[in-house]
N, C-alpha and C positions, 0 to 999 in steps of 0.2 A: 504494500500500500504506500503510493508516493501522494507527499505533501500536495494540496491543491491548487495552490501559490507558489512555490521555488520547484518543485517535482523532486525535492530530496526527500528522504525516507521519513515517511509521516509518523505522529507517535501517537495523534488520538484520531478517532473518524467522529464527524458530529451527522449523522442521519439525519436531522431536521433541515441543516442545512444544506445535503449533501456534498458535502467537505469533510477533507481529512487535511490535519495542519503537522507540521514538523515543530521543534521546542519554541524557536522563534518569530514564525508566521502565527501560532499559536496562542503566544504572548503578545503580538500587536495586535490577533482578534478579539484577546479579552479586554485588552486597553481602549480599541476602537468601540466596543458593546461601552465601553463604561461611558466611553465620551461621548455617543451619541446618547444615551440616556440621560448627560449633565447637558447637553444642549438643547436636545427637545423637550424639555420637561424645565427648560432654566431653572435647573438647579441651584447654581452658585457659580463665581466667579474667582478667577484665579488671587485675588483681590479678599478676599473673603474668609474670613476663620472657620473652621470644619468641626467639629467634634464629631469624632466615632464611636458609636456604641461596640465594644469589644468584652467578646464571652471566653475566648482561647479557644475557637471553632476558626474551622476553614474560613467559613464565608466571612467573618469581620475580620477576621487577620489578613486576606484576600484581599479585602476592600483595602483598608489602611495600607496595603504594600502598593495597593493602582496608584494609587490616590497621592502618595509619595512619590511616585516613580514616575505622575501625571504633574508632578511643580505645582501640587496644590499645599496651603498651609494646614495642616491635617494632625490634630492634638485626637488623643481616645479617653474614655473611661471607662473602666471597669468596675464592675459592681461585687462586690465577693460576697453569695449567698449563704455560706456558711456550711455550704453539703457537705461536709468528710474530704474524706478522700480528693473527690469531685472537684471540689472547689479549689482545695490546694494544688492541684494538678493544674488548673484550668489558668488559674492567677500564676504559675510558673511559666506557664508558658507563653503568657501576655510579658510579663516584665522580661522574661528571654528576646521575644520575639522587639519588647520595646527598646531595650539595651542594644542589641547589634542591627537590631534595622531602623530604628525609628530615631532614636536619637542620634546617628550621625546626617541626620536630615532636619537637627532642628527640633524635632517635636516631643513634644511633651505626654507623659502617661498621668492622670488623675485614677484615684484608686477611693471607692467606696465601701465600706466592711459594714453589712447589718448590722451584724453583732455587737460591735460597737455601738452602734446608736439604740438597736433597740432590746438588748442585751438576752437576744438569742439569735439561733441562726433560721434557712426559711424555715423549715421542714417541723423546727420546736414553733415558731413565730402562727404555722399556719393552724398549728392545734390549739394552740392558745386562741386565738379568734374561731375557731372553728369553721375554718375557711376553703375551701378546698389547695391544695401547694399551689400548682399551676397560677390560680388566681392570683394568689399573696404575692405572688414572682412578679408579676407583669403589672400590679400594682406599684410595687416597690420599685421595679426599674423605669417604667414609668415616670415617675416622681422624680428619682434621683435624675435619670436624663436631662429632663427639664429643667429642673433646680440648676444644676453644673451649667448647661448651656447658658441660662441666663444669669448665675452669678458670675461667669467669668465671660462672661459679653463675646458669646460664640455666635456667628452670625445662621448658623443652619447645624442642625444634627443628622449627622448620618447612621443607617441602619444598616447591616447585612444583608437584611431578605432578598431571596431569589427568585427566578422564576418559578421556581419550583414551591416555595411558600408564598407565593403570593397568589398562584394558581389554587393552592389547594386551601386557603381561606377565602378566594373566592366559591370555592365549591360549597365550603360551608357557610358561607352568607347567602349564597342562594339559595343551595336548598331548605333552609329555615327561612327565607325569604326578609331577611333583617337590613330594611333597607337604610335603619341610619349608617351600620358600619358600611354598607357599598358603598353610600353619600360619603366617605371615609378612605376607602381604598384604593387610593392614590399612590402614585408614586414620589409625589411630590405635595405637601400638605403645606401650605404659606401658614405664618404663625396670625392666626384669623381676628386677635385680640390679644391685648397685654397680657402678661402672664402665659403666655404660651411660644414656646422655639419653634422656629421653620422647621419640618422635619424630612427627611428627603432618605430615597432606596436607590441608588445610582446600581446597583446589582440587577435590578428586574428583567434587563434582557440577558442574563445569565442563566443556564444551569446548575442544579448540584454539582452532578457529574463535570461539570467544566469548572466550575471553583474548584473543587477537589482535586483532578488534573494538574490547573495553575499551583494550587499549592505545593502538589506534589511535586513536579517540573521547575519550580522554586526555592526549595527545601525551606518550604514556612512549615516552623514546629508546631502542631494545631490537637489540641485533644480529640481524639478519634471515637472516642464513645459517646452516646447520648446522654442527656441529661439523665440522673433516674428516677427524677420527678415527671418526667414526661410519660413514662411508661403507660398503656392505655389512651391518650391523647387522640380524641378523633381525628384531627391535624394527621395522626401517621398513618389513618386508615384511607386521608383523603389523596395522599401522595400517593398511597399504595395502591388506589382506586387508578389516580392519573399516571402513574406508571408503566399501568398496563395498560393503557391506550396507547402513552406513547409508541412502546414496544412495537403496539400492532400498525401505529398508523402515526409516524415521527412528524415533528410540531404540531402536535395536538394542545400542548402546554401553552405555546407562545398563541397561535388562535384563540384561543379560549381565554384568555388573559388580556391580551391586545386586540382583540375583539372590542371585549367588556371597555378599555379605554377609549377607542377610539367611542364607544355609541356614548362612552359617559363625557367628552369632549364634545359633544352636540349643544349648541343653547338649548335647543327645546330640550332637554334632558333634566338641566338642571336651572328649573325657573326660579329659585331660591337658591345662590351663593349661601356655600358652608359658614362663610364670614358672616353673613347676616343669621343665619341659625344660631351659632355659636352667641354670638351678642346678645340674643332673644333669650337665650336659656342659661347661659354661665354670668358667674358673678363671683369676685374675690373670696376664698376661702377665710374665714372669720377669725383661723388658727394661722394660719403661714401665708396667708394671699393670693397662692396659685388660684386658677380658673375651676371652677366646681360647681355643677346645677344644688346642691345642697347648703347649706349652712358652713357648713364643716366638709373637708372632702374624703375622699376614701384611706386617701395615708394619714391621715392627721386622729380620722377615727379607729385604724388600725393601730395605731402606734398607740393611740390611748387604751382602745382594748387590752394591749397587749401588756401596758404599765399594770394595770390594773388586777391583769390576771396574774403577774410576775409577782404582784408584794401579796394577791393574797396566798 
């Protein structure tokens, strides 16, 4: 199998595309996906301060290396949920990967530790609240995301998500037919009112399988296991649902996905801007100030639960 582009000896084939690339055609195809997704979605500008959300997975260690290697100003944070094992593994291989790639570029690692602040980790935090993990999780990253970005005056935050997760929580936004998150599932989200960061997926015209490739063809050090709070996640039934289409019938993922943007980039689609929704129903959290349809918002009254259940 020769490369598509030079005709030397290819190392990955992508089916959807029908292409096979060699290490370097390879590398300019995941850098050209990334840059066409920071231009037609205007992301952000070379000009512009980044933050990355980073897990010590492929896909955000992935991004942070484009994004680097693309002369963008590109800081991350990390959040350490407290998992065992998990977590120590995952946070080693961030500050590995920040130490020899990230900082001879400049950029900066922020480091967040639950435990610290709420003086357990997620998995003890999510019992205490009685909450399900997964929820507490993406709560609390959430929160922290935002906080970072606009206490240290980041002009946009970047996510990992791929084609591949972004396909398969369309799957499950439709088939529950939940249409504020579709109103939501953008690639690029502008920060709609104070209190909330720009938040942006420059990965979306990517693959698993081709993150993981770049990584690998890279030697970015990335935790290979899943979360094992994720274990049972409809999320893995929904990839594994669109997987096997892929399989039988390649870019199935990117139709299905870039379908759904293109009909939701239509005016008649969206007669009501998210900016003016958002306005009509958030208002400063009463505790911390972030944006919250309630009183109080969901981390502020986590956090409280959790004081609460800690002293009794």
């Amino acid at each position: 199998m020769n490369c598509t582009k030079c005709k030397t000896r290819a190392v990955i084939d992508l089916p959807r595309h029908n292409a096979a690339f060699c290490k370097d055609c390879f590398n300019y195809y995941v850098h050209d996906q990334v840059g066409r997704a920071i231009k037609s979605e205007k992301m952000f500008g070379k000009d512009d301060r980044i933050l990355v959300a980073v897990s010590g997975g492929k896909d955000s260690l992935a991004l942070w290396d484009v994004l680097l290697k693309m002369g963008y100003k590109a800081d991350a944070l990390y959040v350490n949920l407290g998992i065992g094992g998990y977590s120590e593994v995952s946070h080693a291989k961030v500050v590995k990967f920040s130490d020899t790639v990230a900082a001879p570029h400049g950029a900066v690692l922020h480091v967040h530790t639950v435990e610290q602040e709420a003086g357990a980790g997620i998995r003890e935090l999510a019992m205490l609240i009685h909450r399900p993990t997964c929820s507490t999780c993406g709560t609390i990253k959430r929160y922290q995301f935002n906080r970072v970005a606009l206490e240290q005056k980041y002009d946009v935050m970047a996510t990992g998500h791929n084609l591949d997760d972004e396909a398969a929580r369309l799957l499950g936004n439709v088939l529950r037919w939940q249409e504020e998150y579709l109103d939501k599932q953008s690639p690029n989200l502008p920060a709609s009112l104070d209190g909330f960061a720009k938040k942006v997926k420059p990965l979306f015209r990517l693959s698993e399988r081709e993150l993981a490739a770049y990584s690998v063809l890279n030697r970015i050090d990335y935790i290979v296991e899943e979360c094992p709070m994720s274990k049972g996640a409809r999320t893995l039934l929904y990839k594994e649902v669109l997987n096997r289409l892929e399989t039988e019938s390649p870019g199935t993922k990117q139709a299905f996905y870039c379908g759904f943007l293109d009909k939701q980039r239509k005016p008649e689609a969206s007669p009501t801007t998210m900016a003016e929704k958002d306005q009509a129903m958030l208002h400063p959290c009463t505790t911390c100030g972030q944006p919250t349809t309630a009183e109080i918002c969901s981390y502020c009254k986590m956090m409280a639960r959790a004081k609460v259940h800690s002293a009794s």
